[in-house]
C-alpha positions as semicolon CSV with decimal commas, in nm:
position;residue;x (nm);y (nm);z (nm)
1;X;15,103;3,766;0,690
2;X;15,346;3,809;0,398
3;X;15,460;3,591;0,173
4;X;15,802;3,564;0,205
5;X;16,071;3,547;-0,072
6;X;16,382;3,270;0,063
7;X;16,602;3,173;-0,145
8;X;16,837;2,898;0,022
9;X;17,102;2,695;-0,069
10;X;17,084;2,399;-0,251
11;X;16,929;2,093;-0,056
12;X;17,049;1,744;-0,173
13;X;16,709;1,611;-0,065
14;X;16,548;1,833;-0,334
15;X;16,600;1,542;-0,604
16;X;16,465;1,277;-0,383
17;X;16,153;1,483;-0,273
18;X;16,091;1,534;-0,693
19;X;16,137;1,146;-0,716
20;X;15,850;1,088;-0,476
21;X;15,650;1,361;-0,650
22;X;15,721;1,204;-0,974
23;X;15,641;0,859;-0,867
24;X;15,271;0,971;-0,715
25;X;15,211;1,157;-1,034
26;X;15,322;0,877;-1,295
27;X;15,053;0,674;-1,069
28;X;14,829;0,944;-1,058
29;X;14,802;0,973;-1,486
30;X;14,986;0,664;-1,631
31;X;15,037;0,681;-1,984
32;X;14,886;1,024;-2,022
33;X;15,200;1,138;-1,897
34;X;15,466;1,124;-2,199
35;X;15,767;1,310;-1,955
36;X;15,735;1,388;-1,609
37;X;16,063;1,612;-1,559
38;X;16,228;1,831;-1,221
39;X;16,239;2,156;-1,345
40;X;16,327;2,520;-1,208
41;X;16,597;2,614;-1,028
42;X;16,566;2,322;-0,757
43;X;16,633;2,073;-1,055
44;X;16,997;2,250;-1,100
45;X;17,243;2,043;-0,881
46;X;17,439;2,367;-0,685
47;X;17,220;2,658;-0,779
48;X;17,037;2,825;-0,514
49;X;16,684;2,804;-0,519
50;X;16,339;2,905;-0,397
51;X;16,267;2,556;-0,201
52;X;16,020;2,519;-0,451
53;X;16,019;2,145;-0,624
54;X;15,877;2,213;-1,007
55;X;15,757;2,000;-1,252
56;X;15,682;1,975;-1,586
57;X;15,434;1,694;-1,772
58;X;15,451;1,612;-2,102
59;X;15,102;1,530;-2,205
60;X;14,975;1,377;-2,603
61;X;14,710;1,636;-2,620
62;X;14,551;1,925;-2,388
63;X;14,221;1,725;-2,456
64;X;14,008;1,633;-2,292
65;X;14,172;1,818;-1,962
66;X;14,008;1,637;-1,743
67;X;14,243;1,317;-1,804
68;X;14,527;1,514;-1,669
69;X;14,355;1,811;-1,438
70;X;14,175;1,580;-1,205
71;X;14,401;1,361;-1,109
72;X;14,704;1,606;-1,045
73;X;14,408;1,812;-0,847
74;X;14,346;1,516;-0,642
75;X;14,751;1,526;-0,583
76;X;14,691;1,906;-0,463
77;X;14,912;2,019;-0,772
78;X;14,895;2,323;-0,966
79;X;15,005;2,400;-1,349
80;X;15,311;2,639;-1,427
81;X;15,523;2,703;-1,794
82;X;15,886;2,755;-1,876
83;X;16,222;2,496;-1,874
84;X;16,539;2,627;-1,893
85;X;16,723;2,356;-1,646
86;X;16,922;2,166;-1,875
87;X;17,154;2,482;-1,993
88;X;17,218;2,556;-1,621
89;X;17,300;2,218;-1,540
90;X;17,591;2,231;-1,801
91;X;17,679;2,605;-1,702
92;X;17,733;2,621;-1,373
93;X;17,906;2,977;-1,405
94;X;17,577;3,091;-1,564
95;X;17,360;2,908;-1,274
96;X;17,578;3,079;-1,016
97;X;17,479;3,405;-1,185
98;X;17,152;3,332;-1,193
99;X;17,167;3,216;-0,829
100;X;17,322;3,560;-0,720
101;X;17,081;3,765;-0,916
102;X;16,827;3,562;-0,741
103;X;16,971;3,668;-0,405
104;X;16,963;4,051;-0,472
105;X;16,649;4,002;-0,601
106;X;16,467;3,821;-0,264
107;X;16,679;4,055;-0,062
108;X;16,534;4,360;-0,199
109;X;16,208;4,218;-0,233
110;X;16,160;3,957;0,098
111;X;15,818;4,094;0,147
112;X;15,690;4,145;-0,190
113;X;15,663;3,854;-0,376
114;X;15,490;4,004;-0,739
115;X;15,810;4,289;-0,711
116;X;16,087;3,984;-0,657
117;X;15,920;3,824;-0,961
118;X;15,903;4,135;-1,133
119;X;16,310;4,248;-1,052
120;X;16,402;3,836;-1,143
121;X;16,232;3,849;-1,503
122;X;16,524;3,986;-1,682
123;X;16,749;3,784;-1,541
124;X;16,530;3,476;-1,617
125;X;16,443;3,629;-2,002
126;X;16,883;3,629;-1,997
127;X;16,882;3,334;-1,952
128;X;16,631;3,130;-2,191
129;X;16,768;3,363;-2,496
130;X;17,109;3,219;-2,361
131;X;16,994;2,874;-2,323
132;X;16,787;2,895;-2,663
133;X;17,143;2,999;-2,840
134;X;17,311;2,699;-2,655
135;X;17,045;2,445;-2,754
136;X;17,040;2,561;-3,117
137;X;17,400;2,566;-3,137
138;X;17,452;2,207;-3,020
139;X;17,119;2,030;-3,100
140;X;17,023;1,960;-2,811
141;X;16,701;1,715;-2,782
142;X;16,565;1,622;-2,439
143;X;16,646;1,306;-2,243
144;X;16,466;1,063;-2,103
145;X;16,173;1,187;-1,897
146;X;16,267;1,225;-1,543
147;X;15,983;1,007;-1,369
């Protein structure tokens, strides 16, 4: 069976399922956790989304693994890269845009998942070179970790 592309409105439960998530993997790792954050599109109040909750951990050092890997294994977790979510959640034209190209993109692409992330990249690389001008421009420093 394929693996289907859907991209959905936003959910309001999405930030209550990441708070659960959070709160199981602060548990999980403790203090080896600097920042647990809601990331991706899901952590963008509005912006349509895969219904995909990300995450990103903050961790001291990649060593020893083992004091982070195991325990998010144990959580059935898996490791992915990239935050843009702050510049979308003070741009909501440009998450709208996103959202949209988003759309075309899982429209064209419903049953080919490596294409639809393929035909989304540019619109994602848009975005981080947009979001990397913003954050330069006004300083921006993260806030306080999410979980």
């Amino acid at each position: 069976m394929a693996d289907l592309v859907e991209v959905v409105d936003y959910d309001r439960g999405w930030p209550a399922r990441f708070a659960a998530l959070g709160a199981a993997m602060r548990s999980a790792l403790g203090d080896v956790a600097v920042r647990i954050d809601h990331i991706g599109s899901t952590s963008v109040p509005g912006l349509a989304a895969k219904p995909v909750i990300d995450i990103q951990i903050s961790v001291r050092s990649f060593e020893p693994l083992e004091a982070f890997k195991a325990p998010l294994e144990r959580l059935g977790l898996m490791h992915r890269a990239g935050l843009f979510r702050d510049y979308l959640r003070v741009h909501p034209a440009a998450a709208a845009e996103f959202a949209e190209a988003k759309r075309r993109c899982a429209e064209r692409f419903r049953d080919e998942r490596e294409k639809y992330v393929a035909a989304k990249e540019p619109y994602v690389w848009d975005v981080v070179r947009r979001a990397d001008t913003w954050a330069q421009g006004v300083g921006w420093r993260p806030g306080p970790s999410d979980a």
